[in-house]
N, C-alpha and C positions, 0 to 999 in steps of 0.2 A: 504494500500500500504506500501511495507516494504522500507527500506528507507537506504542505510548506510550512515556509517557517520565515523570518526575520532577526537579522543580526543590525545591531549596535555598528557607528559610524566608526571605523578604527583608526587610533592615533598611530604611530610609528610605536608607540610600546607596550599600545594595548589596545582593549575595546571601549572609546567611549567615553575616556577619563584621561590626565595626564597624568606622567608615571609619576608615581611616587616614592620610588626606588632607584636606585643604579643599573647603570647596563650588568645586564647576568656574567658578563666579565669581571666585574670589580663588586659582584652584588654582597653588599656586608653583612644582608641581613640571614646568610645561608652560609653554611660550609663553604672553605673555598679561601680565593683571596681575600684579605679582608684588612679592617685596618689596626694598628698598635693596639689599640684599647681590646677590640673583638679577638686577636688572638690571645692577648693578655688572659680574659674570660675565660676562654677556650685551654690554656697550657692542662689544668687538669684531666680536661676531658680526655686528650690527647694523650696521657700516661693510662687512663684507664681502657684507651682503645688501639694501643699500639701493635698492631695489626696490621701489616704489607699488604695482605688482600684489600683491604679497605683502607690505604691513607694514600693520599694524592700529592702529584710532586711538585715539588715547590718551585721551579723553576722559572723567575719575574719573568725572562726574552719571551718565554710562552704564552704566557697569562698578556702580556702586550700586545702582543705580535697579531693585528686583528687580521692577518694575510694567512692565518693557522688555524688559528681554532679560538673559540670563545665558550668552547663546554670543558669541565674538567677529565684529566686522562687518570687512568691508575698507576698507581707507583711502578716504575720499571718498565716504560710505555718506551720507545726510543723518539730520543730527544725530536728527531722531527717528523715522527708521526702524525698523522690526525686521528679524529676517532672513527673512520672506515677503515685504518688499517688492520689486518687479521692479529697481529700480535695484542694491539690495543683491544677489540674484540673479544680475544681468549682473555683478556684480565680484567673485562668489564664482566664477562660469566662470571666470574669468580667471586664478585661483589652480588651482583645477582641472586647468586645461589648463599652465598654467604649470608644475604640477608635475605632468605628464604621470600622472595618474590615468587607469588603464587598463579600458574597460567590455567586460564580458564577456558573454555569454551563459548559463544556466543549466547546457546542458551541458559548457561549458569549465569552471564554475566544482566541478560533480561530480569533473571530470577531477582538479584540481589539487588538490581537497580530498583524494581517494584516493592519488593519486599522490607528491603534492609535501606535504605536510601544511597544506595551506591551512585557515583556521578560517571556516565562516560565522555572521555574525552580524546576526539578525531587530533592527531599530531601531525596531520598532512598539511599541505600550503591551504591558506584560507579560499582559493581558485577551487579548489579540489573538494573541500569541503560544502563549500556553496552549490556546486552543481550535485552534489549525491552524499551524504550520512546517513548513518546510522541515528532514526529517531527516538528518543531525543539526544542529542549531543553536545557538549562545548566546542570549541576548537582554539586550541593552543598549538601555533606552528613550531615545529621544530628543525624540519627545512623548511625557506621558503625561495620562490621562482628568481634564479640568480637575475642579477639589474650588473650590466654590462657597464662599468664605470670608467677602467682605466685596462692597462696592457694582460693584467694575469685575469682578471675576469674574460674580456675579451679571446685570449688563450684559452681558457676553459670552456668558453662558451666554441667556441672554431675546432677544439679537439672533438667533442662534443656530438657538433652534427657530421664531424669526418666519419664517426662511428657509427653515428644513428641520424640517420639521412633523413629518415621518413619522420625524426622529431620534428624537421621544418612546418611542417602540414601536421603537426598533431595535435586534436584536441583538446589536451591540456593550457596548451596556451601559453608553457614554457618548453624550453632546449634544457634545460639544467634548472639544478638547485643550488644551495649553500645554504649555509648554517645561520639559525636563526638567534641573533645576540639577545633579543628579547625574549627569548623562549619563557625564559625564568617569570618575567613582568608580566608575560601574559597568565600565564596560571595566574599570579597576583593579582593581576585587576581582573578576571575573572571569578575572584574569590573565591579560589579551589586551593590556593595551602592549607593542609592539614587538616583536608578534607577527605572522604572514602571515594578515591578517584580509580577507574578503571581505563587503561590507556590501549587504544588500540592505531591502524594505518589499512591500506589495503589486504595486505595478506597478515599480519600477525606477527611471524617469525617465531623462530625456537632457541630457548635456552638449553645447552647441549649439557647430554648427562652422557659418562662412560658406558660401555656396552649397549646402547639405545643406538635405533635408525638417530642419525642428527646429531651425530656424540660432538662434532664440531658446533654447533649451532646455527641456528641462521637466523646474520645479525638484518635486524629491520632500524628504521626511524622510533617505532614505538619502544622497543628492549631501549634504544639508543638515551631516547628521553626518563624513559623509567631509571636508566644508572646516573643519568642529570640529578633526578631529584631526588634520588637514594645518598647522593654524593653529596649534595647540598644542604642535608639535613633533613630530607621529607621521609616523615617513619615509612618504612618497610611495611607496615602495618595497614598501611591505609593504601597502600597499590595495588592493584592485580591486573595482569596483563592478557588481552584476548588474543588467545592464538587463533586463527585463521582469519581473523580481522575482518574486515566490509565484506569481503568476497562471500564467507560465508553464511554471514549476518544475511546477507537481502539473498545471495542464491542459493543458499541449501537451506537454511530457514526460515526464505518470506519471511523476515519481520520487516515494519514500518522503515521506510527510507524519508528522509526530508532533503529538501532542496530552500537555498535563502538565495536573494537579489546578494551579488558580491558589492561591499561600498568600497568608495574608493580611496585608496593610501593616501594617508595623512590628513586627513579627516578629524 
């Protein structure tokens, strides 16, 4: 069943409202970089949780460097990795499973949302989410549609369709992604920190277990976001992740899809 709906006028760092936080790069109010005082707070915590699976590395060039990344990596990531690398990957599982993120199913995730007040929320570009969700949904981007500014985006975007030709004509309406620095501000102005959020993307993806089909995993946008905000301080507790994500939501389960008008950036 198609479903519409309506989305709020979106700022560059959220929906509707102006931030009232840091960019997710320097965001102090989360795990992460932060400033003198917020680690000062924090030294205790950090003796009680000294833990290589779970501590992230400290490295300022990185945490700058906005041509890199603006999500945090796990300790022992290589210095210039991003977080699609497979080594980053394997130690983002590790945090995952470490803090026992629970994967569900489409219709478990109905269940809880009716029941128990569970929130789902689409981590696709808001293009993406506009024209088909899962009803009802938030949407907090975690990629979004790369914007061609200068020489290395340009580069990516020209590798891009050397690869995939037919992206030029595709109905998405981008060539490429990149990493969304507001990720974090969105859940925020959303008002879903430390909320019972369930995150999902197109297909889902799998956190890999030894001796299982998938013992590697398969890393999606949504696992990608859920180690965001396990990393940043958002309980374990309050996540759970839909595997097989939209695809199986509206085609192997018929449930309700919505569709919203997309507003436009900067707004």
């Amino acid at each position: 069943m198609l479903r519409f709906g309506s989305i709020l006028p979106r700022t560059k760092a959220g929906f509707g409202v102006k931030s009232r936080i840091k960019r997710s790069r320097k965001c102090t109010n989360f795990r992460g970089k932060s400033s003198q005082k917020d680690k000062d707070t924090n030294d205790d915590v950090k003796e009680e949780n000294n833990n290589e699976d779970v501590s992230y590395t400290e490295d300022e060039e990185f945490f700058e460097n906005v041509n890199m990344s603006p999500f945090l990596r796990p300790a022992g990531a290589p210095i210039l990795a991003n977080t699609t690398d497979p080594t980053v990957w394997k130690l983002m599982q590790k945090v995952l499973k470490k803090a026992q993120v629970e994967q569900i199913m489409p219709k478990r995730a109905k269940e809880l949302m009716q029941n128990e007040n569970w929130i789902l929320v689409d981590v696709r570009p808001q293009i993406d989410w506009c024209r088909k969700h899962a009803y009802p949904s938030k949407n907090c981007q975690y990629f979004i549609p790369l914007e061609v500014r200068d020489l290395r985006t340009f580069t990516k975007q020209a590798a891009s369709l050397a690869i995939f030709p037919e992206r030029v004509f595709s109905s998405s309406g981008y060539a490429n992604v990149e990493e969304n620095e507001n990720f974090i501000e969105e859940v925020v102005e959303e008002g879903l920190w430390g909320e019972k959020v369930i995150l999902y993307d197109d297909v889902g993806g799998v956190i890999g277990e030894e001796m299982m089909d998938f013992q590697d995993g398969v890393q999606t946008p949504s696992l990608m976001a859920i180690h965001e905000l396990v990393a940043r301080g958002f309980g374990a507790e309050n996540i759970k992740h839909m595997a097989a994500g939209l695809e199986w939501w509206d085609e192997v389960e018929d449930f309700e899809i919505g569709s919203a008008e997309q507003m436009p950036m900067g707004m």
